[in-house]
PDB file of the backbone (N, CA, C, O) and the ligand in Angstrom, with CONECT records:
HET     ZN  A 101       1
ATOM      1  N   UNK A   1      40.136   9.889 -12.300  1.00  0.00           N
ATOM      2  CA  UNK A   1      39.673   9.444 -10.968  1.00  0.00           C
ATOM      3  C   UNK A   1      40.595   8.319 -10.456  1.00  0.00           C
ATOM      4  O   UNK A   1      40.635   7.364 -11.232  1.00  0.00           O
ATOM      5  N   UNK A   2      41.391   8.184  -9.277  1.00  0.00           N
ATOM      6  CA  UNK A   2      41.884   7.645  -9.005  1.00  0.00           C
ATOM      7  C   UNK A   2      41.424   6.111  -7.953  1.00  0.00           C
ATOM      8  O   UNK A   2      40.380   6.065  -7.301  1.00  0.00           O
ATOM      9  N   UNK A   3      42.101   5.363  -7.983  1.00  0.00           N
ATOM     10  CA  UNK A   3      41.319   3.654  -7.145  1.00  0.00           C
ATOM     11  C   UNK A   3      40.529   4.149  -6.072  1.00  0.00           C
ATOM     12  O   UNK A   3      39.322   4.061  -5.850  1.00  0.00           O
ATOM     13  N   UNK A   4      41.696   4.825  -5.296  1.00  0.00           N
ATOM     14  CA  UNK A   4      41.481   4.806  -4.048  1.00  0.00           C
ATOM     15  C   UNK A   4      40.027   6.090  -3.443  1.00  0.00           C
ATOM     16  O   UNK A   4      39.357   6.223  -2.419  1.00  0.00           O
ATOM     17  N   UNK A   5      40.120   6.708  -4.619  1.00  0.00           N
ATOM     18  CA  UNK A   5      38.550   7.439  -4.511  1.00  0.00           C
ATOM     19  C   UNK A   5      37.506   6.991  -5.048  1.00  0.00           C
ATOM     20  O   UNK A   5      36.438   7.581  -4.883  1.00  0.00           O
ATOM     21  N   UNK A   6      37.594   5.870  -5.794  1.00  0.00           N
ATOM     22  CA  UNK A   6      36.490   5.359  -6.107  1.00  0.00           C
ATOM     23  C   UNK A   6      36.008   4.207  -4.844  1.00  0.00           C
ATOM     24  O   UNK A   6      34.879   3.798  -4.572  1.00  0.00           O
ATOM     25  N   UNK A   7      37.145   3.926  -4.305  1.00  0.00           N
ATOM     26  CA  UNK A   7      36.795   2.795  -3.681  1.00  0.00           C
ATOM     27  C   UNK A   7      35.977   3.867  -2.031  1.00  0.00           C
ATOM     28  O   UNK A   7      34.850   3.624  -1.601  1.00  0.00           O
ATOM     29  N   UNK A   8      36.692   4.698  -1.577  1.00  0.00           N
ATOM     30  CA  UNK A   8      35.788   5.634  -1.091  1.00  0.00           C
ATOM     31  C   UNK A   8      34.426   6.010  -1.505  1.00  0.00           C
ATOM     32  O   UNK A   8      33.533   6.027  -0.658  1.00  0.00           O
ATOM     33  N   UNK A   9      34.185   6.318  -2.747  1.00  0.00           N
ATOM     34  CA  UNK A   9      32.670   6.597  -3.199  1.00  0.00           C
ATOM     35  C   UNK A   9      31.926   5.280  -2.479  1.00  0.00           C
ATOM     36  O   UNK A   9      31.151   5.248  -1.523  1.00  0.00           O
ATOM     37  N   UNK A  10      32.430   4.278  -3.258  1.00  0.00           N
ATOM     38  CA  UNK A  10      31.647   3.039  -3.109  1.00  0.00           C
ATOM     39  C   UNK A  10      31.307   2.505  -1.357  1.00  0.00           C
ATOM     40  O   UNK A  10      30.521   1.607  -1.055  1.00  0.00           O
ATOM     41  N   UNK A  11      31.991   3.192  -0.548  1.00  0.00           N
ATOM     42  CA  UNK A  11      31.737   2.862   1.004  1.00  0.00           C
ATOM     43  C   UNK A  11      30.629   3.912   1.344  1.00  0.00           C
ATOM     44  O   UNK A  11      29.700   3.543   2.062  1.00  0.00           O
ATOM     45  N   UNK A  12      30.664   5.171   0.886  1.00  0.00           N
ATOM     46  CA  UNK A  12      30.024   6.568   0.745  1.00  0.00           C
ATOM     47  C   UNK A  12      28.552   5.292   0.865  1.00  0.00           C
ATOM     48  O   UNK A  12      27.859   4.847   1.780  1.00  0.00           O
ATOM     49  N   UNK A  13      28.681   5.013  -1.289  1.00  0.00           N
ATOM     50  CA  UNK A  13      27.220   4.587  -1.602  1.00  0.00           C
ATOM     51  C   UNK A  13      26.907   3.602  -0.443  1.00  0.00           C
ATOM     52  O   UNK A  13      25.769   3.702   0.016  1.00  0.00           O
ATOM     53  N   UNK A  14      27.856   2.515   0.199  1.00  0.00           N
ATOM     54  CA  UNK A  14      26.990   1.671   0.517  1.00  0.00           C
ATOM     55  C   UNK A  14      26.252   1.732   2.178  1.00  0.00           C
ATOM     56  O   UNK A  14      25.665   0.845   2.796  1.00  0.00           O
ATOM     57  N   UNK A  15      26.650   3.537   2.666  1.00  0.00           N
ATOM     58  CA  UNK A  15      26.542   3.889   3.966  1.00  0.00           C
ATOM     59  C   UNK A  15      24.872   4.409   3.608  1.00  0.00           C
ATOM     60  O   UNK A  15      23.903   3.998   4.247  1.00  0.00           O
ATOM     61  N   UNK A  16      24.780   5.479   2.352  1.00  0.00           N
ATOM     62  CA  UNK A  16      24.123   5.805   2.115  1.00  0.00           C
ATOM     63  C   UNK A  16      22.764   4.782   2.222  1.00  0.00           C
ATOM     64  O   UNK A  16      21.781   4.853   2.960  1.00  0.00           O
ATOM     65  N   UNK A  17      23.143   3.779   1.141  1.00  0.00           N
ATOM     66  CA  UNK A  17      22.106   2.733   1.107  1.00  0.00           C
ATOM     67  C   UNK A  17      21.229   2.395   2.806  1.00  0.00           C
ATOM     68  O   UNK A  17      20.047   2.477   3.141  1.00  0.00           O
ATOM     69  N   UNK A  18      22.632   1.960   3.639  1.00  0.00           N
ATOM     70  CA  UNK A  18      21.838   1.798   4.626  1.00  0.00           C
ATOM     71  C   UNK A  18      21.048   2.700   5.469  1.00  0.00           C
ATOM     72  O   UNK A  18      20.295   2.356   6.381  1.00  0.00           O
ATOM     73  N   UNK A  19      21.328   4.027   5.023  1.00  0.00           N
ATOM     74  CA  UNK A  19      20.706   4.764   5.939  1.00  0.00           C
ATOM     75  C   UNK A  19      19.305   4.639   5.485  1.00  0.00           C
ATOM     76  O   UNK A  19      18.384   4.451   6.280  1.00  0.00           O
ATOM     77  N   UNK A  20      19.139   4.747   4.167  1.00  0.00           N
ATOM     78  CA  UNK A  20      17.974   4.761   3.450  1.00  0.00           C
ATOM     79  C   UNK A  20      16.933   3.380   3.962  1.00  0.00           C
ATOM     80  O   UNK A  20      15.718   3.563   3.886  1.00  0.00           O
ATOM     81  N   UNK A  21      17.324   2.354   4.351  1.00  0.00           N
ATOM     82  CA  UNK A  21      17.347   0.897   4.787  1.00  0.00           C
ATOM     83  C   UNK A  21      16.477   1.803   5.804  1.00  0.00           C
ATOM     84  O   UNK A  21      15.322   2.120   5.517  1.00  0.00           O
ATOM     85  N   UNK A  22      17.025   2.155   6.865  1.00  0.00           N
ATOM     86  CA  UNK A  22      16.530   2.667   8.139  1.00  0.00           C
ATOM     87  C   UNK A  22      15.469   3.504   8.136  1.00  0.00           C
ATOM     88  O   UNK A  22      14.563   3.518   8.969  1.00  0.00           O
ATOM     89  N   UNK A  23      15.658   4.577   6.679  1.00  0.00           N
ATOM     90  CA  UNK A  23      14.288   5.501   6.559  1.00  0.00           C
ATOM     91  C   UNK A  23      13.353   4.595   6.533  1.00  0.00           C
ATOM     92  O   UNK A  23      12.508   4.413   7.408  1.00  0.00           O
ATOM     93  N   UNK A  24      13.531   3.769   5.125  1.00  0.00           N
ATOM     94  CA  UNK A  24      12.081   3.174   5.157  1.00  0.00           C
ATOM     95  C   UNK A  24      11.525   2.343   5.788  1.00  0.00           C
ATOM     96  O   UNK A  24      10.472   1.802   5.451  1.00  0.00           O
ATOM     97  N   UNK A  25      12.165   2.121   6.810  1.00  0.00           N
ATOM     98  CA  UNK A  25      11.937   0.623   7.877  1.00  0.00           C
ATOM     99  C   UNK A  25      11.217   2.110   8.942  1.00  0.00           C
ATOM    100  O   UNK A  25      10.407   1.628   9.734  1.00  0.00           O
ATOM    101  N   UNK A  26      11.330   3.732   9.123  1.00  0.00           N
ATOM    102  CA  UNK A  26      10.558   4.004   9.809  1.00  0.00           C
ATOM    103  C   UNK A  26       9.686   4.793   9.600  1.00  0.00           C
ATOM    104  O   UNK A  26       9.075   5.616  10.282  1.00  0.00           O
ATOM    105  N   UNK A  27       9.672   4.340   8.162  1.00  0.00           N
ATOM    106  CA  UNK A  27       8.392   5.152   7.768  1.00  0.00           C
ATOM    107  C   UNK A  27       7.282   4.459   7.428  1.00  0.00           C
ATOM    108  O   UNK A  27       6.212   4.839   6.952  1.00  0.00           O
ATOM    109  N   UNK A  28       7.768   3.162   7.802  1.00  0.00           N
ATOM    110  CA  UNK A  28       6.903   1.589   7.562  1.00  0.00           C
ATOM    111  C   UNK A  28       5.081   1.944   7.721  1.00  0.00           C
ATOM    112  O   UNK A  28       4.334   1.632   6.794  1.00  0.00           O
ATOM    113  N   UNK A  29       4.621   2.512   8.796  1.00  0.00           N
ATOM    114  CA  UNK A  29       3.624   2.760   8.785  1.00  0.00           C
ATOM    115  C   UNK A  29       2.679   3.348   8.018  1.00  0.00           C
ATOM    116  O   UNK A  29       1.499   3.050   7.836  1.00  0.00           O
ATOM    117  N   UNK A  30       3.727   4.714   7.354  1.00  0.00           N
ATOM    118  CA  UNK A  30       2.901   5.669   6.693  1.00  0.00           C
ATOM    119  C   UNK A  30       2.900   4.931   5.343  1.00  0.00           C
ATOM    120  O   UNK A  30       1.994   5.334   4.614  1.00  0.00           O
ATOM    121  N   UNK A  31       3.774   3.822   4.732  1.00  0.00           N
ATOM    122  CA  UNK A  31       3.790   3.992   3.460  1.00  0.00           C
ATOM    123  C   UNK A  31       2.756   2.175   3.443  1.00  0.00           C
ATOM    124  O   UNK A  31       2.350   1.586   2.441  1.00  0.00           O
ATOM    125  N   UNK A  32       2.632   1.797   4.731  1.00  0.00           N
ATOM    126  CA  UNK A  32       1.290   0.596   4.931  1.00  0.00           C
ATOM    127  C   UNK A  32       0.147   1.200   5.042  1.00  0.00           C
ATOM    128  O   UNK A  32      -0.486   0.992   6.077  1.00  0.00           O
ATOM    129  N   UNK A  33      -0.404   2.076   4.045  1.00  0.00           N
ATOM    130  CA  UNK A  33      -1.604   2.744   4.072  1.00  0.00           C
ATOM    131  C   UNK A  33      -2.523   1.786   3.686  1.00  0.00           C
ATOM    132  O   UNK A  33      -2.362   1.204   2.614  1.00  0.00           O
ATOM    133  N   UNK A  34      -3.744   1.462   4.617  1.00  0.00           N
ATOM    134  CA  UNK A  34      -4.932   0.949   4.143  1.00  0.00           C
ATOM    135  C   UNK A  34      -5.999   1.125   4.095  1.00  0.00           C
ATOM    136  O   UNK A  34      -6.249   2.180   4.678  1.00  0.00           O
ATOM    137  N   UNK A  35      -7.043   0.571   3.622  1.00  0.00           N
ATOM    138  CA  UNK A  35      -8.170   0.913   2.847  1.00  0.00           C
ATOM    139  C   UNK A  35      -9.240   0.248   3.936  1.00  0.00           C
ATOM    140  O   UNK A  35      -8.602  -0.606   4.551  1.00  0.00           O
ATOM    141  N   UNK A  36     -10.583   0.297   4.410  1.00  0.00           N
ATOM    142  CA  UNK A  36     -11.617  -0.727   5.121  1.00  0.00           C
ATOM    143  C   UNK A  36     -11.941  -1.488   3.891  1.00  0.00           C
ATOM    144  O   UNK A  36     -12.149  -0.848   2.860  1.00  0.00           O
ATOM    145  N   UNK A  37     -12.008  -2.776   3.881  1.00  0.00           N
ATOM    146  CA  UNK A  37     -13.482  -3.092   2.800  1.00  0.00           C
ATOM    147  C   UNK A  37     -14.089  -3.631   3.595  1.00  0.00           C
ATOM    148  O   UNK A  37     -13.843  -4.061   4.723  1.00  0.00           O
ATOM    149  N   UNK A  38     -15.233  -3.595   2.741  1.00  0.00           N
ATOM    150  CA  UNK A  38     -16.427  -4.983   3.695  1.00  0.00           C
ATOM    151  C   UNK A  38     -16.698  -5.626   2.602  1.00  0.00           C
ATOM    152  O   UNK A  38     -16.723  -5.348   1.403  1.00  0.00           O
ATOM    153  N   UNK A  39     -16.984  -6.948   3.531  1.00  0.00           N
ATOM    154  CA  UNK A  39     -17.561  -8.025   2.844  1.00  0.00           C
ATOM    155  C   UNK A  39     -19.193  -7.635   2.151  1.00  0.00           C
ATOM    156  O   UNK A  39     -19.895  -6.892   2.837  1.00  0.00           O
ATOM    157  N   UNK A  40     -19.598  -7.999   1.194  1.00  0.00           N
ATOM    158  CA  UNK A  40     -21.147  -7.732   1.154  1.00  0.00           C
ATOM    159  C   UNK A  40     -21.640  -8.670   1.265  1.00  0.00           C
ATOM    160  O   UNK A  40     -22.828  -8.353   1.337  1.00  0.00           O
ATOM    161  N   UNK A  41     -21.543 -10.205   1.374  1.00  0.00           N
ATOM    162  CA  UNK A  41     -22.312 -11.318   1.691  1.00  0.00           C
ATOM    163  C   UNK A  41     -21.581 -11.661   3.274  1.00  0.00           C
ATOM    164  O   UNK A  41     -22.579 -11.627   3.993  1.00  0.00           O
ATOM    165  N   UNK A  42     -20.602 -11.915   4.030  1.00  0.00           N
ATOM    166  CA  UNK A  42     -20.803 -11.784   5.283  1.00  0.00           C
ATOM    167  C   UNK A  42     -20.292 -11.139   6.105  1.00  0.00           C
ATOM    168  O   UNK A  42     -19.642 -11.702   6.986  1.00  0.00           O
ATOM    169  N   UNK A  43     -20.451  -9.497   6.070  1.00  0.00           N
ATOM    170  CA  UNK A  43     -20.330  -8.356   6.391  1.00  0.00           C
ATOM    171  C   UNK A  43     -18.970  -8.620   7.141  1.00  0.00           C
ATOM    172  O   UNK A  43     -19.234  -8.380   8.319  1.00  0.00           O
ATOM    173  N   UNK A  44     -17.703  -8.979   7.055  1.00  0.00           N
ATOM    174  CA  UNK A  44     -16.715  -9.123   7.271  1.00  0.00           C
ATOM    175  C   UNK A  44     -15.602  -8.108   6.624  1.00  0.00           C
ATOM    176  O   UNK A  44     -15.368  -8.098   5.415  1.00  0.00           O
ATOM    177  N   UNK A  45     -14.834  -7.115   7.724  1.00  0.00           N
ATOM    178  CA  UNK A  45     -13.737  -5.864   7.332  1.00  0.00           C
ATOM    179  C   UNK A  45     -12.395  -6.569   7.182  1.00  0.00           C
ATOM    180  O   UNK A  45     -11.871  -7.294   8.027  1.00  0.00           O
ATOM    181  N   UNK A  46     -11.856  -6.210   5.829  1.00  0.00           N
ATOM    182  CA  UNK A  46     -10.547  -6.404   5.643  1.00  0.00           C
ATOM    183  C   UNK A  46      -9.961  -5.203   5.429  1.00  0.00           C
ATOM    184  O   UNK A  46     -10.229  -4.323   4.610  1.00  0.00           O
ATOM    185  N   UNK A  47      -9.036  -5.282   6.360  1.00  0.00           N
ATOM    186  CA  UNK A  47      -7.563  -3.708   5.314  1.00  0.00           C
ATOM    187  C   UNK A  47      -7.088  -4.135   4.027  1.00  0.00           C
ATOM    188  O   UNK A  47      -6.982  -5.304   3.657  1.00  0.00           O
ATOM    189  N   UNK A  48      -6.759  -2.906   3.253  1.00  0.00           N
ATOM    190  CA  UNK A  48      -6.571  -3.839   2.370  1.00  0.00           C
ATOM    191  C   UNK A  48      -5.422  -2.533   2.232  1.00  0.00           C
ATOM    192  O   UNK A  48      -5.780  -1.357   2.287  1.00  0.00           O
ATOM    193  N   UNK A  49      -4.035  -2.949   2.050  1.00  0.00           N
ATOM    194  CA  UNK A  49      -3.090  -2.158   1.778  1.00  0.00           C
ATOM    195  C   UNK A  49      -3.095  -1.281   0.553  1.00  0.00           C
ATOM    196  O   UNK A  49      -3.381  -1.871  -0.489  1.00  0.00           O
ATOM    197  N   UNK A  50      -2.819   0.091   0.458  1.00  0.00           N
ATOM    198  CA  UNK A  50      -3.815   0.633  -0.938  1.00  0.00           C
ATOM    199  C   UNK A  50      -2.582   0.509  -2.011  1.00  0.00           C
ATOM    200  O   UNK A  50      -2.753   0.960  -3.144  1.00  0.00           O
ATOM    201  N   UNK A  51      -1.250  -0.147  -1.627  1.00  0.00           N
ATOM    202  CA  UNK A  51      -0.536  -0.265  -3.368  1.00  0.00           C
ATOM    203  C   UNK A  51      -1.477  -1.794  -3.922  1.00  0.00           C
ATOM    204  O   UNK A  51      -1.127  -2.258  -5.007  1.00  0.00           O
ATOM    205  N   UNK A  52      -2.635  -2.516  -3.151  1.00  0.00           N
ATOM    206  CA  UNK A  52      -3.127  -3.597  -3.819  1.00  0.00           C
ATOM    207  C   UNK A  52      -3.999  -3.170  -4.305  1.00  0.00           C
ATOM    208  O   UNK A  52      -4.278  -3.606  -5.422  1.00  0.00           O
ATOM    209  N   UNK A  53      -4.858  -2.101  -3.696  1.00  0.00           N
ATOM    210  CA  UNK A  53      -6.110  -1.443  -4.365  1.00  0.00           C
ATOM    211  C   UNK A  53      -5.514  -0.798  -6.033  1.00  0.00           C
ATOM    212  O   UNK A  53      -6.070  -1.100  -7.089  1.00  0.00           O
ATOM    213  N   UNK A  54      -4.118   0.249  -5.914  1.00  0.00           N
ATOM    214  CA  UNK A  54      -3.716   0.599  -6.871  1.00  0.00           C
ATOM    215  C   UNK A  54      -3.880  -0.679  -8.063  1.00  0.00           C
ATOM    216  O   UNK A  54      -4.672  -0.627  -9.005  1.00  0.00           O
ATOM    217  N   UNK A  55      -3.217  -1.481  -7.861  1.00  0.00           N
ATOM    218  CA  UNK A  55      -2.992  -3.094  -9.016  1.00  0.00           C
ATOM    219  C   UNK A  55      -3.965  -3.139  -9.293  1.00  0.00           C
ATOM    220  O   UNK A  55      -4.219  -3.270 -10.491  1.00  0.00           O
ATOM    221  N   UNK A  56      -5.177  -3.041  -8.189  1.00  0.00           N
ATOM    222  CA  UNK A  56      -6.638  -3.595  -9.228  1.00  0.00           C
ATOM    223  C   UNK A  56      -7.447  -2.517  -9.762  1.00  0.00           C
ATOM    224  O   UNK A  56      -8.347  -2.516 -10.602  1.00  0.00           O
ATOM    225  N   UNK A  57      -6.979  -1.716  -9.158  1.00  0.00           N
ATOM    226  CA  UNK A  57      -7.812  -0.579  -9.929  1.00  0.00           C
ATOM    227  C   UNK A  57      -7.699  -0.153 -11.632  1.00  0.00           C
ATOM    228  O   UNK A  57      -8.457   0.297 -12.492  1.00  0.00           O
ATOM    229  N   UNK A  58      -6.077  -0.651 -11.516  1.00  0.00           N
ATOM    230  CA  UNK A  58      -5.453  -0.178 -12.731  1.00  0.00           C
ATOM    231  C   UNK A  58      -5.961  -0.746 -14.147  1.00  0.00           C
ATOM    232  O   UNK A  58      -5.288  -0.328 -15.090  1.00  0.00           O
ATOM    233  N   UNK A  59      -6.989  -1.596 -14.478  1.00  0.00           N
ATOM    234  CA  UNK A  59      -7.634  -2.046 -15.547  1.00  0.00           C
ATOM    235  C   UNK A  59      -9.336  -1.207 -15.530  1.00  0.00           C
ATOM    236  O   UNK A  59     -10.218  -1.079 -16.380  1.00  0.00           O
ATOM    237  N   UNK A  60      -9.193  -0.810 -14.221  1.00  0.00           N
ATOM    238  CA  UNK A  60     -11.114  -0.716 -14.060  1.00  0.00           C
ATOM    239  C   UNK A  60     -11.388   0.719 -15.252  1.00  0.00           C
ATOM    240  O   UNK A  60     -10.616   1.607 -15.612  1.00  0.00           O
ATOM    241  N   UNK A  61     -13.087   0.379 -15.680  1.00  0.00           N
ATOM    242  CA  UNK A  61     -13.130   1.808 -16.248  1.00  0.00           C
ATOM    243  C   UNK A  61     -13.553   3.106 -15.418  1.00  0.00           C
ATOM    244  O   UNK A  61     -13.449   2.957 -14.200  1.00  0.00           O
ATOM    245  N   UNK A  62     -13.817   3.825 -15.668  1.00  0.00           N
ATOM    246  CA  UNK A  62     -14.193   4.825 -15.212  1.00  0.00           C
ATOM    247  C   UNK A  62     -15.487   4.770 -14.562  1.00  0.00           C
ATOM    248  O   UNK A  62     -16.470   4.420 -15.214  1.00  0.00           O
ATOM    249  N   UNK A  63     -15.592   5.124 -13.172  1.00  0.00           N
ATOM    250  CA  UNK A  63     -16.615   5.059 -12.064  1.00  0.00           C
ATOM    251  C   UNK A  63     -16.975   3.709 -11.811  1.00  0.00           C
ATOM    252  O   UNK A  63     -18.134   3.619 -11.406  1.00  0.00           O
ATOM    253  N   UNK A  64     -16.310   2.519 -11.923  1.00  0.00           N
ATOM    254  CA  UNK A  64     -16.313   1.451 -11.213  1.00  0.00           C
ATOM    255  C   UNK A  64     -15.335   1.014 -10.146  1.00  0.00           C
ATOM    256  O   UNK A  64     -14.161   1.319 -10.358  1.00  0.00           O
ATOM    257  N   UNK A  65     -15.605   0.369  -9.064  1.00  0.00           N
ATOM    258  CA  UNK A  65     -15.245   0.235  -7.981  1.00  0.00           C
ATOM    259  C   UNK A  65     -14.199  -1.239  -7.932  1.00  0.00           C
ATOM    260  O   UNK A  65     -14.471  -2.258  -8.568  1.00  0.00           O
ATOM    261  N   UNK A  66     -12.741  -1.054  -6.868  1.00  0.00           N
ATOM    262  CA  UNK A  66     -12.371  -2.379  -6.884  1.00  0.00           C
ATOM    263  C   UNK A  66     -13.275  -3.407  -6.185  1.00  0.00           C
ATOM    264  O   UNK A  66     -13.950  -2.921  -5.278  1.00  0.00           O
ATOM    265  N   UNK A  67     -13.396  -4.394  -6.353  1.00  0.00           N
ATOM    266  CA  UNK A  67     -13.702  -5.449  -6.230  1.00  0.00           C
ATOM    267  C   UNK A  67     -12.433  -6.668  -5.578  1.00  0.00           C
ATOM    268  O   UNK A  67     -11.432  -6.947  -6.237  1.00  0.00           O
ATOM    269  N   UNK A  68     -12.712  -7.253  -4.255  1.00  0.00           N
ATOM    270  CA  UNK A  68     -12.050  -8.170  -4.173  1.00  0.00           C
ATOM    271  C   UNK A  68     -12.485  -9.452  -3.735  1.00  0.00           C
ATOM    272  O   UNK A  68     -13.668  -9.757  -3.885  1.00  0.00           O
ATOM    273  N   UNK A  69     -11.686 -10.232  -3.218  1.00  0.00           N
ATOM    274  CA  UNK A  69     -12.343 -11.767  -2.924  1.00  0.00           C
ATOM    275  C   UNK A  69     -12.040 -11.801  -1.179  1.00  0.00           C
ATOM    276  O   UNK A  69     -11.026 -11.679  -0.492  1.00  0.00           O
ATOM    277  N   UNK A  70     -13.718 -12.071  -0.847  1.00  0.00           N
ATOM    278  CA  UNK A  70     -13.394 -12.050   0.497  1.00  0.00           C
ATOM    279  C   UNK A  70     -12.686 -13.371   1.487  1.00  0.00           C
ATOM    280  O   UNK A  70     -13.069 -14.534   1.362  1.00  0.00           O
ATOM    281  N   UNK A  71     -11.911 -13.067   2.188  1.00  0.00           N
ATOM    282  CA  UNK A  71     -11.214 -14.272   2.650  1.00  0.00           C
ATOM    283  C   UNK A  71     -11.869 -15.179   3.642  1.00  0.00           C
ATOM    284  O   UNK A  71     -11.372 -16.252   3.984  1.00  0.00           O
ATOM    285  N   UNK A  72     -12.841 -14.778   4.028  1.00  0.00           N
ATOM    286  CA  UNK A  72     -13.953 -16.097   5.135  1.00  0.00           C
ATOM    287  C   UNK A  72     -14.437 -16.439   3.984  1.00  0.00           C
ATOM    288  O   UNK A  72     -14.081 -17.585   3.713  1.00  0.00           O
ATOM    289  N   UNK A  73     -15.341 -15.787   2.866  1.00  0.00           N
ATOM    290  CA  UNK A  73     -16.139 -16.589   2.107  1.00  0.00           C
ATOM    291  C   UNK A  73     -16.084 -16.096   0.611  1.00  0.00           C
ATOM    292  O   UNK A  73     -17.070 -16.222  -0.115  1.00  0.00           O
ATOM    293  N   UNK A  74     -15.443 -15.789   0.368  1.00  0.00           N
ATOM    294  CA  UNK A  74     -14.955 -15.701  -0.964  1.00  0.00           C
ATOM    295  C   UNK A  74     -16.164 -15.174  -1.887  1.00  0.00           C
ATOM    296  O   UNK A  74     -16.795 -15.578  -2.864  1.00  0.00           O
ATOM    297  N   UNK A  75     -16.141 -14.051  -1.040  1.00  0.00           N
ATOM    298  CA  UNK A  75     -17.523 -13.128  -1.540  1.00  0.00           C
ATOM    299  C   UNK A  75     -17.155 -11.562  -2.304  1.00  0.00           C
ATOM    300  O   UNK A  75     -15.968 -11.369  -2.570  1.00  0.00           O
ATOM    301  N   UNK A  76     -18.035 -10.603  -2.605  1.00  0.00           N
ATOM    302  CA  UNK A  76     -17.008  -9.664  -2.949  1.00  0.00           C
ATOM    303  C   UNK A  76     -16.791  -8.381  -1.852  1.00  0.00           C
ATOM    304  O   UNK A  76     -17.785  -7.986  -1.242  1.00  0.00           O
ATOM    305  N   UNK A  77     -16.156  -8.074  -1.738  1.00  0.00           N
ATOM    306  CA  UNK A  77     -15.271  -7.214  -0.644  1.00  0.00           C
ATOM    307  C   UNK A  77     -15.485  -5.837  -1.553  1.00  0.00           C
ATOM    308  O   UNK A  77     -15.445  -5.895  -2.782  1.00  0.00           O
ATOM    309  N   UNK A  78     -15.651  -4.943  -1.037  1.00  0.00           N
ATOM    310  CA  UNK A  78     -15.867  -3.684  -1.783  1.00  0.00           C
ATOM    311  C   UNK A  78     -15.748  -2.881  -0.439  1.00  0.00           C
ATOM    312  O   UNK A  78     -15.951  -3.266   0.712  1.00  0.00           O
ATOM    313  N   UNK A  79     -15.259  -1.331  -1.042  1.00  0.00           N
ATOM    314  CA  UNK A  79     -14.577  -0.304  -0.163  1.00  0.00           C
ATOM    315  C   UNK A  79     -15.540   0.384   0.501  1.00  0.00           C
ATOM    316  O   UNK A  79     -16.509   0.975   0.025  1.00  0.00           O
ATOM    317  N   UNK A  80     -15.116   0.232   1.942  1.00  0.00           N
ATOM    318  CA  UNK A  80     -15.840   0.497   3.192  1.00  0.00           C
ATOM    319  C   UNK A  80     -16.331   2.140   3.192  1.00  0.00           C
ATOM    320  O   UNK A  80     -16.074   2.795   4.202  1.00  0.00           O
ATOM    321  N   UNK A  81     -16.830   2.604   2.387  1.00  0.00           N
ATOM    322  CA  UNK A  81     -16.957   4.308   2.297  1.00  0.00           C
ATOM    323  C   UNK A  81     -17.517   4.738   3.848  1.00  0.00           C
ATOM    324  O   UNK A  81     -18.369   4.234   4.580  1.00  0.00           O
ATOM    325  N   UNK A  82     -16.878   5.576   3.947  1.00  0.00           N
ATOM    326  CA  UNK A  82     -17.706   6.594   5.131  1.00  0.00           C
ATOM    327  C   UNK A  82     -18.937   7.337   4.931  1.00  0.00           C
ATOM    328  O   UNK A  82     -18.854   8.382   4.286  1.00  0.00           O
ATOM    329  N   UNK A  83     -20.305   6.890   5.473  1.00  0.00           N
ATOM    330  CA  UNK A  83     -20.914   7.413   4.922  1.00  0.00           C
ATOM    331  C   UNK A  83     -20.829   9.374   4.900  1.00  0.00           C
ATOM    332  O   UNK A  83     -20.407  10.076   5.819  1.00  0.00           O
ATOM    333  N   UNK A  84     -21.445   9.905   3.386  1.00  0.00           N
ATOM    334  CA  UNK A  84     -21.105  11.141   3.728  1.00  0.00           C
ATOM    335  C   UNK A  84     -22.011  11.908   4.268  1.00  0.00           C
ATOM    336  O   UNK A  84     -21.766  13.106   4.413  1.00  0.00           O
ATOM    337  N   UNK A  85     -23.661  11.170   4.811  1.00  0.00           N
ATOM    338  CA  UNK A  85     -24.539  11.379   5.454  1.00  0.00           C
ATOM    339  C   UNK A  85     -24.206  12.188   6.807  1.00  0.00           C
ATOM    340  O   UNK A  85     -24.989  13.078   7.141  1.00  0.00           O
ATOM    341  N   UNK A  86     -23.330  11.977   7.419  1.00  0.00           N
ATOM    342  CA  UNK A  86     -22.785  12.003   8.906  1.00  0.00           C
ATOM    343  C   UNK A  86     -22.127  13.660   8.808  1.00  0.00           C
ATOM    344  O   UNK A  86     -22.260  14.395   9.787  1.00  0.00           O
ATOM    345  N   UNK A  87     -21.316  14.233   7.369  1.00  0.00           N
ATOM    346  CA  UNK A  87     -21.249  15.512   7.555  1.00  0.00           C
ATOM    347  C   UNK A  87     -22.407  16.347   8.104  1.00  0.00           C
ATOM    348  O   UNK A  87     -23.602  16.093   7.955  1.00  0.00           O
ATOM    349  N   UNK A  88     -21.868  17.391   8.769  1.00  0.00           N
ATOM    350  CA  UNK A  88     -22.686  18.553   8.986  1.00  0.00           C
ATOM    351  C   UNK A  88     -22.493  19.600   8.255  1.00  0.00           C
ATOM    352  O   UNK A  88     -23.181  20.607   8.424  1.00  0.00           O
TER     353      UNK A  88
HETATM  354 ZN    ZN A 101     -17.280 -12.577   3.269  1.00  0.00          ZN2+
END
């Protein structure tokens, strides 16, 4: 392999990089996926971005729910379910 094609690759990689820069700057939305919670002591909705839900989930056991700390009152925040009453 000769200098002068490597040094080509390396402009290649660093075009590449930026394009990639640009994907994910517009895919910003889809990959800010969030979650409702509510507060259960003062019924207060937070989003909660779901790679944070992932982190806390990742110790829980099986059929327990994340749990977070609510930010007006530092209560616990738990996930806003839809009720499934409302299907028809
Ligand atoms: Zn609260």
């Amino acid at each position: 392999m000769s200098e002068k094609k490597e040094k080509l690759d390396e402009q290649k990689q660093e075009e590449e990089d930026l394009f990639k820069d640009i994907e994910d700057w517009l895919n910003l939305d889809e990959e800010e996926e969030t979650v409702s919670f509510k507060c259960m002591d003062c019924g207060c909705i937070d989003q909660v971005p779901t790679y944070i839900i992932g982190e806390f989930s990742y110790d829980l056991e099986e059929g327990e729910e994340v749990e977070l700390e609510c930010p007006e009152c530092n209560g616990t925040l738990r996930e806003a379910k839809e009720s499934p009453e409302v299907k028809e």
